[in-house]
N, C-alpha and C positions, 0 to 999 in steps of 0.2 A: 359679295362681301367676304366670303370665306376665303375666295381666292386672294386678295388683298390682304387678309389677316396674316393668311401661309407666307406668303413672301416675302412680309415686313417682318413678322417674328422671327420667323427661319433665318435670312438673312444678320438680324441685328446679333441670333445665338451664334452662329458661327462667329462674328467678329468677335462680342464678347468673352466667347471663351477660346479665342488665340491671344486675344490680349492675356489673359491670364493663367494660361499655362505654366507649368514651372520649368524654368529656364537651367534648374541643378537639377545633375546627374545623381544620385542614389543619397537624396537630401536626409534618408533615414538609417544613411548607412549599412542596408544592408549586408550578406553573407552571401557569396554564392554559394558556398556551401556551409550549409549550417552547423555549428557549433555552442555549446553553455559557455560558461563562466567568463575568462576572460584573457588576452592572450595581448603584447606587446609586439607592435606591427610598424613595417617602413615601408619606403619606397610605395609603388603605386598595390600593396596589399590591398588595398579598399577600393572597391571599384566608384571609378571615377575621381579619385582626389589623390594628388601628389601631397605625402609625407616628409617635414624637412629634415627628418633622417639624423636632427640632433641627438634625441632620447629617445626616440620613438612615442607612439601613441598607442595609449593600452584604449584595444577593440572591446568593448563589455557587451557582452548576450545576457538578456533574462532569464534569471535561474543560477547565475554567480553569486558567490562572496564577497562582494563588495563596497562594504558598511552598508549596505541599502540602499542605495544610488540602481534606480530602477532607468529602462527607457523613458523619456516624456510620454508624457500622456496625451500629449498632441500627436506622438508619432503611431501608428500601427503596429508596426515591426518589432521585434525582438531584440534592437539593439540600439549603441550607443557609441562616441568616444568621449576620453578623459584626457587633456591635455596634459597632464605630469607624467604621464606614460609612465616607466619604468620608473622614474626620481623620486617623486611624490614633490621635490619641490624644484625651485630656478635650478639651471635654463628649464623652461618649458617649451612644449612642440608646438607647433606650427601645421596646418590643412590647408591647400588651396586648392582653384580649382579655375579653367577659363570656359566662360560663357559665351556666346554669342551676343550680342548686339548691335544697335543702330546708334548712332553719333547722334547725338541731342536728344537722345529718348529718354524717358524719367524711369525708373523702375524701382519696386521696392523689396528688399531683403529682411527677410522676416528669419527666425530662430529659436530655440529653446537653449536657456542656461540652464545645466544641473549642477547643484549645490549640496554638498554631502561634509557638512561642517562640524565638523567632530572636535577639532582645534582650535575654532575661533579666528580664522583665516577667511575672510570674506573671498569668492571666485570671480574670479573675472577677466576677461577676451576681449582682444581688441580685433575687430571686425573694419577689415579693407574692401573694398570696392571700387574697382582702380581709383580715383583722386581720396574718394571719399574716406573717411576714417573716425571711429570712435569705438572707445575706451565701456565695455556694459560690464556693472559688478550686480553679483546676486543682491538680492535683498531679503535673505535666510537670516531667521533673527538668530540663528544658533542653537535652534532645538529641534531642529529639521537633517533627517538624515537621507532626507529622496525631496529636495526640496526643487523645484523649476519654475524660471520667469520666464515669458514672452518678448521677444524683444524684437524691434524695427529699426532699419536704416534704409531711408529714400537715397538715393544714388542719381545722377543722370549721367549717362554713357556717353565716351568722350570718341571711340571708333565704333570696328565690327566687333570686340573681342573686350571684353571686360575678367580682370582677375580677380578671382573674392579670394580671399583670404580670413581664417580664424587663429588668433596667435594667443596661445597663454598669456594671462599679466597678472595675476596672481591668484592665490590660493594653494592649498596645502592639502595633497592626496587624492582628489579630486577637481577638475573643472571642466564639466558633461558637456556635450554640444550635439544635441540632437534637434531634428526636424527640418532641416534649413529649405530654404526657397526664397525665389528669385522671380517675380512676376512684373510685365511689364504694367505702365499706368498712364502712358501719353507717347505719343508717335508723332516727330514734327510733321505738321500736313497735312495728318489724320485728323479726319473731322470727331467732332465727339460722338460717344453712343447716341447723343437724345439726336444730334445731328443727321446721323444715319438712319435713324427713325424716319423722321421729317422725308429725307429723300426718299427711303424705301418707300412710303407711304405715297409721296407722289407720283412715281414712276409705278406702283400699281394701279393709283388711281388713272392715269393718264391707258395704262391697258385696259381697265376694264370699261373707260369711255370708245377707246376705239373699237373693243367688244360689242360694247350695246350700238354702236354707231353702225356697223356691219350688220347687225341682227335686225335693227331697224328697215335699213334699204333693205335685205331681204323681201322682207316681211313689204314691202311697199310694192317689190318689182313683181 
């Protein structure tokens, strides 16, 4: 039985956690090398994500002057970006980035808004996934100056290569975007986890019947 336990569990934790891995590169935006306050950044300055180099994007570390606008709380790390970069208002910048994927796979993008509303300018980003698209605005009632929402977009992937994208759409001196990822949630063909269960389940049972079947003759001859 024990034998049977190892193989079915073992088996079902590897699949589950390749399914949900994160598919972005330095979702917390890290430093490779470390820096405070805060610093207006282009081109691929941030590892892993192309900058569109409009306005630039101000890089913020914990420990700035930055009305309060802290990392999310979801994130670890010591850092952030602000889409008004240098402006504080329109144009705002733009982050992208390409992932991997499988053509008809479903996968969900998850994120932190940060909201630092000093002016009564609600923040908000519109969040691409190649086809996919929508428009997330804070929901800071205006007396929050490190304020952050949670936010989700399901997606299903249309090749091997998916674009995410984060574009300003409004707010004033701030619009935070930390924590992102990118985890897949369905693989055409792939049977389901409970599914995989079931089979791991059988294909041990079916060895440790040929087990006892062998140990049996033994024991007889």
């Amino acid at each position: 039985m024990k034998f049977k336990s190892y193989i079915s569990g073992g088996a079902l934790s590897l699949l589950v956690g390749a399914a949900h891995a994160n598919l972005i590169t330095n979702g917390s935006f890290d430093a490779t090398t470390p820096f405070t306050g805060g610093q207006v950044v282009s081109g691929d300055a941030i590892s892993g994500w192309s900058i569109a180099d409009g306005y630039g994007v101000l890089w913020i570390a914990r420990g700035g002057n930055f009305g309060g606008l802290d990392p999310s709380p979801g994130n670890g790390s010591d850092y952030l970006i602000d889409l008004t970069g240098e402006t504080d208002t329109e144009p705002f910048e733009a982050v992208s980035q390409t992932i991997a994927t499988t053509a008809g796979a479903s996968y969900q993008l998850t994120f932190d808004l940060g909201s630092a509303i000093q002016w009564g300018i609600q923040d908000g980003v519109t969040v691409s996934a190649g086809a996919a698209s929508q428009t997330f605005t804070s929901t800071n009632d205006g007396t929050s100056t490190n304020h952050w929402d949670s936010e989700v977009l399901d997606f299903t992937a249309t090749g091997a290569s998916t674009l995410i994208t984060f574009a300003g759409a409004s707010g004033h001196a701030y619009i935070g975007v930390d924590n992102v990822s990118v985890v897949g949630t369905s693989v055409p063909g792939t049977p389901e986890p409970s599914t995989w269960a079931m089979m791991m389940l059988g294909f041990a049972g079916l060895g440790f019947a040929g087990w006892r079947s062998r140990r049996t003759a033994a024991h007889a001859a």
